[in-house]
Residue, then its C-alpha position, 0 to 999 in steps of 0.5 A: x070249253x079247253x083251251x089251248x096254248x100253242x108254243x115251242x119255247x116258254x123263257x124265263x125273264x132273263x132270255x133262258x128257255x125252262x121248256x124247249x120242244x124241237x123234233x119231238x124232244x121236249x126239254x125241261x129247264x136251262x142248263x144249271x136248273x133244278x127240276x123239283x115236285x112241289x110238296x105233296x105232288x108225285x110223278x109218273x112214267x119217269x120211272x127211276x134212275x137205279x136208285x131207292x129211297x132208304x127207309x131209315x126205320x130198321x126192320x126186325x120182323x118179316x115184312x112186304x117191301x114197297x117198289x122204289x124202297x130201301x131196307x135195313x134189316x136187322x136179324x139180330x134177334x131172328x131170321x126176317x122174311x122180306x115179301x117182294x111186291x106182289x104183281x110188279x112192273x117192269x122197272x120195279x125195284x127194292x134193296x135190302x142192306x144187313x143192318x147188324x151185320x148177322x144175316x150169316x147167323x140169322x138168314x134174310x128170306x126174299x119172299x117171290x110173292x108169286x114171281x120169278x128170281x132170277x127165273x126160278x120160281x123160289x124164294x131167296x137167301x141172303x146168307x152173307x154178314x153185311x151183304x146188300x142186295x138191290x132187285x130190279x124186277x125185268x119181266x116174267x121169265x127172269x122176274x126179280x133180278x139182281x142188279x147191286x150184289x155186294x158185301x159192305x166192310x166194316x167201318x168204326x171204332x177198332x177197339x172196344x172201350x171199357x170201365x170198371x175195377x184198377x185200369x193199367x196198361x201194358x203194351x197194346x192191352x189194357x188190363x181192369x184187376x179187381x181184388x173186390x166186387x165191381x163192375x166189368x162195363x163194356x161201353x162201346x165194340x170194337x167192328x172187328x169181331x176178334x177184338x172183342x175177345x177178351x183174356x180172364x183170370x178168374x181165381x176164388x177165395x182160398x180155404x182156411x187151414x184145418x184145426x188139426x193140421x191139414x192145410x187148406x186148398x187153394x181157391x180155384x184158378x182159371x185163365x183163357x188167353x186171347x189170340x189179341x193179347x200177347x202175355x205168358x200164360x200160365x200151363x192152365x190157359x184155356x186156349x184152345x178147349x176152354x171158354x172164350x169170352x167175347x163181350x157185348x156192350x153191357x155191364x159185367x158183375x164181377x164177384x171176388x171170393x173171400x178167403x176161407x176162415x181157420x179152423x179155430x181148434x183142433x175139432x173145427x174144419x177150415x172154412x172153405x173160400x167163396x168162388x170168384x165170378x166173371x160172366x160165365x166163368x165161376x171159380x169155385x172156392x178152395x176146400x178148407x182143412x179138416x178137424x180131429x172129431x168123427x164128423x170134420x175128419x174129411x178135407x173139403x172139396x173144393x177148386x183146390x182140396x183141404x188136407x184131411x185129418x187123423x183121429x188117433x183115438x179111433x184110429x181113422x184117417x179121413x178122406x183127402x180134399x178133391x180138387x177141381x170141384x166141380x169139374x171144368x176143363x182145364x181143371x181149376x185145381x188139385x186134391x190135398x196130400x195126406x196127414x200122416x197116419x203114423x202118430x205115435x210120436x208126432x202129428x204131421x198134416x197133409x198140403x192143401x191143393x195148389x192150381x198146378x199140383x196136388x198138395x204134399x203128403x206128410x210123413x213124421x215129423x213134417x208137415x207137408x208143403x201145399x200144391x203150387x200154384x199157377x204163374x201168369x203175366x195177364x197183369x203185366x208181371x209174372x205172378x203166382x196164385x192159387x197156392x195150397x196151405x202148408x201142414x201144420x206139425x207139432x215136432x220139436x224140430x218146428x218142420x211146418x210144411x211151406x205154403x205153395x208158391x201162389x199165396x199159400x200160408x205156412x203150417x203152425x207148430x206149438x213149438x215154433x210160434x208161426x206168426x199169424x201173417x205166415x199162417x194166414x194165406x196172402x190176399x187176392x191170391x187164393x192162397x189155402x190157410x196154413x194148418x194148425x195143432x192144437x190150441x185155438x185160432x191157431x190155423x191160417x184164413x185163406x187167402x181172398x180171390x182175384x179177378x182180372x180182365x184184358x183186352x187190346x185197345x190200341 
């Protein structure tokens, strides 16, 4: 048989009412209490208070959401599809928040499941980064209403955070050089997506002087400035047009070309230098020099051209060495000069390619000067690179072409001993070898490329 207890107020020992009725009004706890569910028990027809409970575990794949839940929903790798509850009741409510802040590029569809949104019956779209949504369901006409409708801002870290090759400041910038093979590591973002756009110079290994005169051709050159990173760019900075780098949290191998050998008698070809690498950006290695022989006449293409060579017992004249191969925009380089044809009397080689310009053409008895080379400040200093070889020349009056402003080597001449570390292109510049005549080793070796890499990080 039931029992049944009849009172109006149950206190507690000190006096207080923790039940109270009085005119139908039941109250439960004294003023400063805490009404809590022992674990593992639930409630009924309370219903909620406008608020969810967030289930912290993100969602990548489409899903069906619960009343009374939460989600995150990360779109990163694709569009996800978020099922609203199937025959819901009055009072029923689900939220959706952007977790990687990507629902513009990847849309969050809210599938109605049979209802209403907003009294149409079509599924919805959330289509704006960082947006949350919180849906109440109403009745049958309206269905799922929109109740908390808003776009979160972002909050962390400004700046990203980076490691790897020699790391100098300038100003708000940080600047990572390399002048041999590495690691770019990006360790944290920055949340503001424009910073994380980064300025590059990624210049190859310069070609080694021709055997027979030409000088070789600049490795190639090429610079993207960030609208974040205040310098003087060169006149070969791809902003606009060319390829920005926005980086993620990963690490970036970077591959530094080596200079391209010297031709190391009158029928060898200079080597051409190694191409240079940073995340998409591949600048290729300069073309090297020609030789006096059938099959080593032609200048080498490359990011700047090798000089070609004249074969005076043929007679032929090889072809030129073109520059910015393969092509990119804004070119990387420029084609060779010409050796000089005329050889009665002496033997003038054609200037390597330079960044900014093609190399010089010869004309008896001076060797040709290379193509200059590209001056930029994304180290902080105003600097040149990628600078053609100079012509070698055997006049008397020792008229070797110069190298090209950026590196380039100095043209050799028998009868002015050009020292081997003016022949020879500098280092990390991709400068082009300087041509040789006649005799062995006598050409410059290319010199090696540069990568160099900056950001804002305060």
């Amino acid at each position: 048989m039931a029992s049944t207890i009849k009172v109006n107020n149950i206190q507690n020992q000190c006096g207080a009412n923790i039940i109270n009725e009085s005119a139908n009004t039941i109250t439960i706890g004294a003023s400063g209490d805490t009404i809590s569910l022992a674990a593992g028990a639930s409630q009924t027809g309370f219903g909620r208070t406008g608020t969810v409970d967030w289930d912290t575990t993100k969602k990548t794949t489409s899903f069906t959401a619960v009343s009374g839940t939460g989600y995150f929903v990360d779109t990163s790798g694709g569009a996800v599809t978020a099922t609203l509850p199937a025959t819901p009741s009055a009072g029923d409510i689900v939220a959706f928040n952007d977790y990687a802040r990507t629902f513009a590029t990847n849309n969050l569809t809210i599938g109605r499941n049979g209802s209403n949104i907003q009294g149409t019956a079509a599924d919805g779209t959330i289509a704006t980064n960082g947006q949350s949504t919180m849906f109440v369901y109403v009745d049958g006409t309206q269905g799922w209403m929109p109740t908390e409708d808003q776009t979160t801002g972002q909050y962390g870290a400004v700046y990203i955070t980076a490691t790897g090759g020699t790391i100098t400041t300038c100003g708000n910038c940080k600047i990572h050089t390399f002048t041999g093979p590495g690691t770019f590591t990006v360790c944290s973002l920055s949340n503001i997506s424009t910073n994380n756009e980064v300025s590059y110079l990624v210049v190859a290994g310069g070609g080694g002087g021709g055997g027979y005169t030409g000088g070789g051709g600049a490795g190639g050159f090429r610079e993207y400035k960030s609208s974040v990173t205040p310098y003087t760019a060169s006149p070969l900075n791809g902003n606009p047009g060319g390829t920005a780098i926005t980086v993620t949290a990963t690490g970036y191998p970077i591959t530094v070309g080596g200079g391209g050998a010297g031709g190391s008698s009158n029928a060898n070809k200079g080597s051409n230098g190694g191409n240079s690498i940073f995340s998409t950006i591949t600048s290729t290695g300069g073309g090297g020099g020609a030789g006096d022989t059938a099959p080593t006449r032609d200048g080498s293409p490359g990011g700047s051209g090798g000089a070609n060579a004249y074969i005076p017992t043929n007679p032929v004249l090889g072809s030129v060495g073109a520059g910015n191969t393969p092509p990119v925009s804004p070119p990387q380089g420029n084609p060779s000069g010409n050796t000089n044809s005329d050889q009665a009397t002496y033997t003038t080689g054609g200037g390597g390619g330079g960044a900014t310009a093609a190399g010089g053409n010869a004309s008896a008895p001076t060797g040709a000067p290379g193509g200059a080379g590209a001056t930029t400040s994304i180290n902080a200093t105003p600097t040149a690179f990628a600078g053609g070889g100079g012509g070698g020349s055997d006049a008397p009056s020792r008229n070797v072409g110069p190298g090209g402003a950026g590196g380039g080597g100095k043209g050799w001449s028998p009868s002015y001993q050009t020292p081997a570390p003016e022949r020879n292109a500098t280092d990390n510049t991709g400068g082009g070898g300087g041509g040789g005549v006649g005799g062995s080793s006598t050409s410059g070796a290319g010199g090696s490329g540069i990568v160099i890499i900056r950001y804002k990080y305060q």
